[in-house]
NUTI-33981 format. One record per residue: residue number from 1; residue in one letter; x, y negated, z negated of N, C-alpha, C in turn. Coordinates in pm, whole numbers, plus 50000, padded with zeros to 5 digits. Each point is the difference from the previous one (the first is absolute). Layout:
! residues N
@i: NUM&aa: a&nxx: X&nyy: Y&nzz: Z&caxx: X&cayy: Y&cazz: Z&cxx: X&cyy: Y&czz: Z;
...
This chain:
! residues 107
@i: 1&aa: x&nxx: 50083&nyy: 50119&nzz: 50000&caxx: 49917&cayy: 49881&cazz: 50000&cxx: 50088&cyy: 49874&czz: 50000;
@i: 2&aa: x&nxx: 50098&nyy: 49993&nzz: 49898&caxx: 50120&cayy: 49916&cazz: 49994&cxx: 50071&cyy: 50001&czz: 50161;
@i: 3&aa: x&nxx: 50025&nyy: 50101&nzz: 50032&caxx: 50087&cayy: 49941&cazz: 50128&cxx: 49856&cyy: 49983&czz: 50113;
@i: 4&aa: x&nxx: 49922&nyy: 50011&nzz: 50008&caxx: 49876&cayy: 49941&cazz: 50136&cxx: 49984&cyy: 49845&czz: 49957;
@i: 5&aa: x&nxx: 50030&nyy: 49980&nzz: 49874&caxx: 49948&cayy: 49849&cazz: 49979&cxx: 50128&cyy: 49928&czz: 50023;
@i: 6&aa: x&nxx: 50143&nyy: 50051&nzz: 49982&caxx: 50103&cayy: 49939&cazz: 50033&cxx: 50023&cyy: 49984&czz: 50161;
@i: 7&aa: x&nxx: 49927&nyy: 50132&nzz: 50055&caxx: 50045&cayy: 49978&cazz: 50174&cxx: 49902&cyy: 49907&czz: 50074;
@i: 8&aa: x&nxx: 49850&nyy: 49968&nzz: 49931&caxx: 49912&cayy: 49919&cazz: 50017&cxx: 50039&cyy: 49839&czz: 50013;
@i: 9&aa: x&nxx: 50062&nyy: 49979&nzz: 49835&caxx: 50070&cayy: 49864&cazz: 49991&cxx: 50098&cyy: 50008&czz: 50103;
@i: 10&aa: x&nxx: 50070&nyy: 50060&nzz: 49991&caxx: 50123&cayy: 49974&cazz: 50094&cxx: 49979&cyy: 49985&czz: 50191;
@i: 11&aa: x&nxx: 49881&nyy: 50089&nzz: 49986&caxx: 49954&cayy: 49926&cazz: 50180&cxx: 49941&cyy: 49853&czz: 49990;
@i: 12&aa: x&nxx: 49900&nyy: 50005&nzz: 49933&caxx: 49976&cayy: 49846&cazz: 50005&cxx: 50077&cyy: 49900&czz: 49971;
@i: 13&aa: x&nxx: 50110&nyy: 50013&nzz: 49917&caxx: 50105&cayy: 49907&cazz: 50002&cxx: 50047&cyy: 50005&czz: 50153;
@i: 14&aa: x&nxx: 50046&nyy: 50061&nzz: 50031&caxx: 50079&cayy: 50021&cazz: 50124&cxx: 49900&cyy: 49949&czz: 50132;
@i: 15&aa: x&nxx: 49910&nyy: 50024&nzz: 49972&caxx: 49856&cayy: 49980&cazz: 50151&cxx: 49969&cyy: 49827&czz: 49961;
@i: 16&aa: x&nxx: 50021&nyy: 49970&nzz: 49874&caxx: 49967&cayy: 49820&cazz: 49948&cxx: 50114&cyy: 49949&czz: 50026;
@i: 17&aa: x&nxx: 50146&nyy: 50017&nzz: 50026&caxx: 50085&cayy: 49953&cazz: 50015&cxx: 49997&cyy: 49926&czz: 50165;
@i: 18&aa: x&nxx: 50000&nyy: 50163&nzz: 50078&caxx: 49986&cayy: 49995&cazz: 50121&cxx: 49945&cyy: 49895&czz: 50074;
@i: 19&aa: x&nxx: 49866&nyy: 49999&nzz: 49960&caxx: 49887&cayy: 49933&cazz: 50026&cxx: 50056&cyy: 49849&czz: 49971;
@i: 20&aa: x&nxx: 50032&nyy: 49975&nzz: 49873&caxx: 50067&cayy: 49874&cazz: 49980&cxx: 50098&cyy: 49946&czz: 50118;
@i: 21&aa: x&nxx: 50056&nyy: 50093&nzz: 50023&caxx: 50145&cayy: 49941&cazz: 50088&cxx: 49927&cyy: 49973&czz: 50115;
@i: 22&aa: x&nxx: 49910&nyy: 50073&nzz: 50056&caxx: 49958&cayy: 49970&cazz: 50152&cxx: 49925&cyy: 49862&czz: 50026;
@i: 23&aa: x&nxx: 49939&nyy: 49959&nzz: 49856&caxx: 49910&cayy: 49911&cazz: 50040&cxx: 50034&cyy: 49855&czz: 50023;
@i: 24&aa: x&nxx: 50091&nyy: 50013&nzz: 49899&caxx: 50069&cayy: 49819&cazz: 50007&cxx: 49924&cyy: 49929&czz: 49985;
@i: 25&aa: x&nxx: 49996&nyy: 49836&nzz: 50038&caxx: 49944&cayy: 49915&cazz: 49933&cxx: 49852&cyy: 49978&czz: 50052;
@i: 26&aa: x&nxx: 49876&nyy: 50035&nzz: 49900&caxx: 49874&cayy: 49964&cazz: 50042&cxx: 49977&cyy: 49893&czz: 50104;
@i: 27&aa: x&nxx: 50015&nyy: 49918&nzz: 50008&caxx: 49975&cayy: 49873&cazz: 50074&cxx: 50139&cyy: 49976&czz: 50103;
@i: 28&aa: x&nxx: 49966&nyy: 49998&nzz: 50151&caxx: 50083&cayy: 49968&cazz: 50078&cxx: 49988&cyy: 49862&czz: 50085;
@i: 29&aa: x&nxx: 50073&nyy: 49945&nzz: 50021&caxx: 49952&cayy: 49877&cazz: 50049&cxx: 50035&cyy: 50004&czz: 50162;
@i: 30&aa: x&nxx: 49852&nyy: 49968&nzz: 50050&caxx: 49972&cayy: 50003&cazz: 50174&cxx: 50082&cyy: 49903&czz: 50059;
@i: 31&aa: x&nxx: 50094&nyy: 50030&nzz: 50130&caxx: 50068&cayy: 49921&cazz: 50066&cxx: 49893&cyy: 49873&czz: 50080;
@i: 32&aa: x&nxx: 50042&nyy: 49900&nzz: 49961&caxx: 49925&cayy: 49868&cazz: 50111&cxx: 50034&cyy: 50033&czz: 50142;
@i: 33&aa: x&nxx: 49915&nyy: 49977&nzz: 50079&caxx: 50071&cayy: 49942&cazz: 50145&cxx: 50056&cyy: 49846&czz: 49989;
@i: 34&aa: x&nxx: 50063&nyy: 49990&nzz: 50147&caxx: 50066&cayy: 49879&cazz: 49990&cxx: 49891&cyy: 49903&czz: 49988;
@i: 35&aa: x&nxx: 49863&nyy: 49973&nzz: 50053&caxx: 49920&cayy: 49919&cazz: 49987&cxx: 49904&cyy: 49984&czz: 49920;
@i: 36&aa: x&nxx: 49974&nyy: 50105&nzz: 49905&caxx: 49972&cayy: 49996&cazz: 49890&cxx: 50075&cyy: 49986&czz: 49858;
@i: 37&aa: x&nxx: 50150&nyy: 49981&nzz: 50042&caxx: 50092&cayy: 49931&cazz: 49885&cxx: 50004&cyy: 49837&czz: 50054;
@i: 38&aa: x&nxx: 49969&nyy: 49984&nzz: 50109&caxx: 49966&cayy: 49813&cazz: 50035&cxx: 49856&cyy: 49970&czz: 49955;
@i: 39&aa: x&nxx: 49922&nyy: 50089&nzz: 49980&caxx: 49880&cayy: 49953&cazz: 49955&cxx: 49994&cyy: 49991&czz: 49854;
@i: 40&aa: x&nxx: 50055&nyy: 50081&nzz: 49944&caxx: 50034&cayy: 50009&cazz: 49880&cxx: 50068&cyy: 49834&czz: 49974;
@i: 41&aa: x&nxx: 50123&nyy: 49974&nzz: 50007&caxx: 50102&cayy: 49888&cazz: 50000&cxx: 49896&cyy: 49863&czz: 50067;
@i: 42&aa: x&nxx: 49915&nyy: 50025&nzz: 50079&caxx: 49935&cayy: 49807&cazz: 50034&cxx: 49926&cyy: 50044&czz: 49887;
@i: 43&aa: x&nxx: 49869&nyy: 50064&nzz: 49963&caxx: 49963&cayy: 49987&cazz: 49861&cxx: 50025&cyy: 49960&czz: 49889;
@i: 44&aa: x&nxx: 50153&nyy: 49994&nzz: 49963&caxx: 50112&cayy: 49977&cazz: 49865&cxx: 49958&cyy: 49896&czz: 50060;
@i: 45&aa: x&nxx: 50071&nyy: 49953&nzz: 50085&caxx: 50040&cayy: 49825&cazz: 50034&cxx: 49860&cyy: 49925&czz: 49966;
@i: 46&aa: x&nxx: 49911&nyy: 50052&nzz: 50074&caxx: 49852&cayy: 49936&cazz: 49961&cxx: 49983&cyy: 49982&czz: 49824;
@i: 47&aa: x&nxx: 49935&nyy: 50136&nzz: 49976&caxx: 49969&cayy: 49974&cazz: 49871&cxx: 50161&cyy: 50097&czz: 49866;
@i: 48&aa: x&nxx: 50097&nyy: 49967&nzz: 50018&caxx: 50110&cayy: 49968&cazz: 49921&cxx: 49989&cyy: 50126&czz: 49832;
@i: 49&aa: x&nxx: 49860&nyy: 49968&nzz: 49940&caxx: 49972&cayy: 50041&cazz: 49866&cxx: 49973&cyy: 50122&czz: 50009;
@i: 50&aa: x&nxx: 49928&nyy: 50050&nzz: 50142&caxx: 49874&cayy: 50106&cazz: 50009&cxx: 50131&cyy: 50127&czz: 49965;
@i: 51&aa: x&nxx: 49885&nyy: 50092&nzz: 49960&caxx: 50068&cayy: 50146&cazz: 50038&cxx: 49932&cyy: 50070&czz: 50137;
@i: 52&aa: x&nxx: 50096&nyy: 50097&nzz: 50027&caxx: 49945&cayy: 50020&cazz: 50144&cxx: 49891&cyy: 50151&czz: 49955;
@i: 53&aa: x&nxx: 49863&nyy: 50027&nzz: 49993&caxx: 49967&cayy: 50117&cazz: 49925&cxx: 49997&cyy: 50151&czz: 50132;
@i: 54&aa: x&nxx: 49942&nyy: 49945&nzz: 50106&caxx: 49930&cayy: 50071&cazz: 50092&cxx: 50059&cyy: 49936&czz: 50165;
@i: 55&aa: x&nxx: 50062&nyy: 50078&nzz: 50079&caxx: 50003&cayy: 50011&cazz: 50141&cxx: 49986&cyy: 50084&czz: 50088;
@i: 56&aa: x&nxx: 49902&nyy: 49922&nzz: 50069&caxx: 49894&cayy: 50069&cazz: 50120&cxx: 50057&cyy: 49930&czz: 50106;
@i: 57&aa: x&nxx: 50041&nyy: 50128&nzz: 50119&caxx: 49987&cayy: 49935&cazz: 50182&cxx: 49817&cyy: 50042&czz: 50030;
@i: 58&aa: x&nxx: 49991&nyy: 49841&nzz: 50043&caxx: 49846&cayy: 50039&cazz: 50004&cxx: 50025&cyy: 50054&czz: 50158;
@i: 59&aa: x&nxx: 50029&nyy: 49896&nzz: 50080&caxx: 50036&cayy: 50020&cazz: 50190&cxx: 50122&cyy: 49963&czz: 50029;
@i: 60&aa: x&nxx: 50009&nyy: 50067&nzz: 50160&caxx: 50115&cayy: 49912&cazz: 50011&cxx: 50011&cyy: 50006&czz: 50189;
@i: 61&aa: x&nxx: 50012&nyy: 49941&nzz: 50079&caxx: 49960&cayy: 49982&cazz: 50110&cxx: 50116&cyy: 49973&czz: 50091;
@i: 62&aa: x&nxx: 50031&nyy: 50072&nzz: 50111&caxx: 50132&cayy: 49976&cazz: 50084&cxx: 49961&cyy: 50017&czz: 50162;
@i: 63&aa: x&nxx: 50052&nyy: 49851&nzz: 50033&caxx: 50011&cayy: 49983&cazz: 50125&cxx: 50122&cyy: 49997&czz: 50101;
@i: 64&aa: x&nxx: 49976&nyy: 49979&nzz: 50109&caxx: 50157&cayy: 49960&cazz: 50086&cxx: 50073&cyy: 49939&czz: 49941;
@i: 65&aa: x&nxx: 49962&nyy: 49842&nzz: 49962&caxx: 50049&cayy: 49925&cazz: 49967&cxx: 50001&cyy: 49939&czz: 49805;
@i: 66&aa: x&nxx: 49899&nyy: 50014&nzz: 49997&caxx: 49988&cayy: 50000&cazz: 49801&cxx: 49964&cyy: 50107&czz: 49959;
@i: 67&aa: x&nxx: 50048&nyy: 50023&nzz: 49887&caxx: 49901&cayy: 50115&cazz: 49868&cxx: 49983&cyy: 49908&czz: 49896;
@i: 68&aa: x&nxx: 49893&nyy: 50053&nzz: 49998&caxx: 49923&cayy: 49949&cazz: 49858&cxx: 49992&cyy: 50103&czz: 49853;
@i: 69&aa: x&nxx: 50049&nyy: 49969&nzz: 49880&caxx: 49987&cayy: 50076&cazz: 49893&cxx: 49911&cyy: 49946&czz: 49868;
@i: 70&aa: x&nxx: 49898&nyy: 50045&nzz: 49933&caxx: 49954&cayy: 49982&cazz: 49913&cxx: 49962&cyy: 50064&czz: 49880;
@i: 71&aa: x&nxx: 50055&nyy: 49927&nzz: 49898&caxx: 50005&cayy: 50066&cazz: 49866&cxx: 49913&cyy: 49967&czz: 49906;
@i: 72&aa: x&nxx: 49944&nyy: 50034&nzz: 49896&caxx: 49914&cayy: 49935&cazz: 49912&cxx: 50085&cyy: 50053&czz: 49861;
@i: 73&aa: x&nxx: 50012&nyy: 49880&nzz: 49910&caxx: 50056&cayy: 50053&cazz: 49854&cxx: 49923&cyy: 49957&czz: 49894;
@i: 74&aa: x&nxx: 50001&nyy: 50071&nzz: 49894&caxx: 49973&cayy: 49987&cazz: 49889&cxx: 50064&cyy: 49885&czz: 49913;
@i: 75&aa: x&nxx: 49948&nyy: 49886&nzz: 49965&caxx: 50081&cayy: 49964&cazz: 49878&cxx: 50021&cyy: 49947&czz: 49927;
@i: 76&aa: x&nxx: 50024&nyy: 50028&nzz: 49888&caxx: 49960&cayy: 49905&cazz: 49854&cxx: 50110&cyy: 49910&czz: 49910;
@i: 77&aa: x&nxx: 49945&nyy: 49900&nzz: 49995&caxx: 50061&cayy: 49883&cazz: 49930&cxx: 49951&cyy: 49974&czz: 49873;
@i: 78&aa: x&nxx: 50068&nyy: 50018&nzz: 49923&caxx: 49906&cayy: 50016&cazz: 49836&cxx: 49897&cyy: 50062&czz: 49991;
@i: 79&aa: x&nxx: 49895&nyy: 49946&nzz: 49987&caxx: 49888&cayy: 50121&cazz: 49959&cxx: 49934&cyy: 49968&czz: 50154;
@i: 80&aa: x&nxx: 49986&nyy: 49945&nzz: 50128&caxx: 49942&cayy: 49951&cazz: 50037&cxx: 50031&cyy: 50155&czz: 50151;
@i: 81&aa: x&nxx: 49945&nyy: 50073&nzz: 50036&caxx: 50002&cayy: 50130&cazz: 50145&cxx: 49960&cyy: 49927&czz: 50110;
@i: 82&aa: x&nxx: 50055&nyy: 50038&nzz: 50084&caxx: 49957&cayy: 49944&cazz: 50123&cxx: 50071&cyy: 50089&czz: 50117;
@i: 83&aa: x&nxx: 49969&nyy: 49916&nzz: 50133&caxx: 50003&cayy: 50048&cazz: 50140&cxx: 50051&cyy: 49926&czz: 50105;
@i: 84&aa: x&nxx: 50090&nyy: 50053&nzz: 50040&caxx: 50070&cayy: 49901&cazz: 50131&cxx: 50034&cyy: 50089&czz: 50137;
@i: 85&aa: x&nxx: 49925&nyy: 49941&nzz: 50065&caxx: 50054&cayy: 50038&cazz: 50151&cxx: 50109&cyy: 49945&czz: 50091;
@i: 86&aa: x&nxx: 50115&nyy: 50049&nzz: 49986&caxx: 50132&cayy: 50003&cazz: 50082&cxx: 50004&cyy: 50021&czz: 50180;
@i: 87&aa: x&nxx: 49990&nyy: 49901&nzz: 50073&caxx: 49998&cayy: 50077&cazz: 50132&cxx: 50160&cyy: 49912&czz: 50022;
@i: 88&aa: x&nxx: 50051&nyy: 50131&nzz: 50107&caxx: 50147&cayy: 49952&cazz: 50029&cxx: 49994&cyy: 50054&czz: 50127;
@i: 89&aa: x&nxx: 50004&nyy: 49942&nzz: 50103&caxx: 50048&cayy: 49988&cazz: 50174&cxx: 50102&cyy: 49974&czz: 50007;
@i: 90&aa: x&nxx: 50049&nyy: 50067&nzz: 50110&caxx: 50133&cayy: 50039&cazz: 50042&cxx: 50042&cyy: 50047&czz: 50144;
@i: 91&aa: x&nxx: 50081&nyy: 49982&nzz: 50062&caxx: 50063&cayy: 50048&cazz: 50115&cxx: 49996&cyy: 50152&czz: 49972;
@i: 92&aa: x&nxx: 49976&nyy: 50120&nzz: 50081&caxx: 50032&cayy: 50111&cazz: 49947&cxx: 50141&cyy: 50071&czz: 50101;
@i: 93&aa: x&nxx: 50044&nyy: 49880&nzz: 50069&caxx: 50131&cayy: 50100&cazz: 50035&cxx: 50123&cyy: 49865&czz: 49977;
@i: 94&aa: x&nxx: 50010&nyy: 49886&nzz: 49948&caxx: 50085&cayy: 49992&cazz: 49899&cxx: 49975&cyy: 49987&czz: 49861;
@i: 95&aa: x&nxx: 49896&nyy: 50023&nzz: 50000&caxx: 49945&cayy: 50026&cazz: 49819&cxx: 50014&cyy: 49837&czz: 49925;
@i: 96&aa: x&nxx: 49998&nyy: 49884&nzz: 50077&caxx: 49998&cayy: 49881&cazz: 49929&cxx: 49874&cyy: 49961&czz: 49994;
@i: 97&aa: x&nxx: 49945&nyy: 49929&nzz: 49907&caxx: 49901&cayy: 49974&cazz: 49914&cxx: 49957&cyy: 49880&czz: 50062;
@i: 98&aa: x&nxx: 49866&nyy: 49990&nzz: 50043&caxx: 49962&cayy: 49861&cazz: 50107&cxx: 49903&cyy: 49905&czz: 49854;
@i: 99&aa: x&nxx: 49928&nyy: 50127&nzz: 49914&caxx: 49930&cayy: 49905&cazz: 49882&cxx: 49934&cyy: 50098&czz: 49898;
@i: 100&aa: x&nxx: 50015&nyy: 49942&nzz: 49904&caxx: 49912&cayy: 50071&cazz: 49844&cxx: 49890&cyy: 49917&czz: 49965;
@i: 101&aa: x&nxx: 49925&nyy: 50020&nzz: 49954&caxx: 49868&cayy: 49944&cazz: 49952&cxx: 49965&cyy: 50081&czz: 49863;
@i: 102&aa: x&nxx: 49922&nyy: 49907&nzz: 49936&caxx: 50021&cayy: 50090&cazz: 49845&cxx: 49859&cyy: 49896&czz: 49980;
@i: 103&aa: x&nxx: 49899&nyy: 50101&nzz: 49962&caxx: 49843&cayy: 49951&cazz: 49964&cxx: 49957&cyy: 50100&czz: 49921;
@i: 104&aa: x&nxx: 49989&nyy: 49899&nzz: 49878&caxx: 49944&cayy: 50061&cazz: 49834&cxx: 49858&cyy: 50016&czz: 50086;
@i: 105&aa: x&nxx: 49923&nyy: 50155&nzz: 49967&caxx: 49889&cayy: 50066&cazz: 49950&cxx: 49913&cyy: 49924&czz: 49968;
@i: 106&aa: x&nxx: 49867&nyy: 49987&nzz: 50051&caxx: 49892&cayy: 49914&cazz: 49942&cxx: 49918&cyy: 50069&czz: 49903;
@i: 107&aa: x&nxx: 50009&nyy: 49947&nzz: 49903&caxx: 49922&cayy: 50064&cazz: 49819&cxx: 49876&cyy: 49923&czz: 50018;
């Protein structure tokens, strides 16, 4: 009885260890694209205080000559949540930026 309860403990130590090592850190953090780390960055500049909570590509639209990208973020400045829509146009074959527009969410 003594040794089934010792070979018992001793797998689950060994199967909880395992398990430990594979999992690593709960929370991984999602890579930005390049135009959703510029949407991110005109937001700061705008509102400076906010935290950034939530980012969404709502559309994003590509032509010969322009693409269009649009983001919507989450974000809160003291107690106060809110919503901003990021649109950023661009050349899509030298990738330079023709304009951003940034329009807070109507509450």
């Amino acid at each position: 009885m003594i040794k089934q309860c010792v070979i018992c403990l001793s797998l689950l130590g060994f199967g909880t260890s395992a398990a430990q090592a594979e999992e690593g850190p709960l929370i991984t953090a999602r890579h930005m694209s390049k135009w959703e780390e510029l949407a991110v960055k005109e937001a700061k500049k705008r509102y400076p205080l906010a935290q950034v909570l939530v980012k969404q590509k709502v559309w994003d639209r590509k032509r010969k000559d322009e693409a269009v990208k649009q983001y919507h973020l989450t974000l809160r400045e003291g107690s106060k949540e809110f919503g901003v829509f990021v649109t950023i146009s661009f050349d899509p074959h030298s990738q330079k930026v023709n304009k951003i527009a940034i329009l807070e969410e109507y509450q």
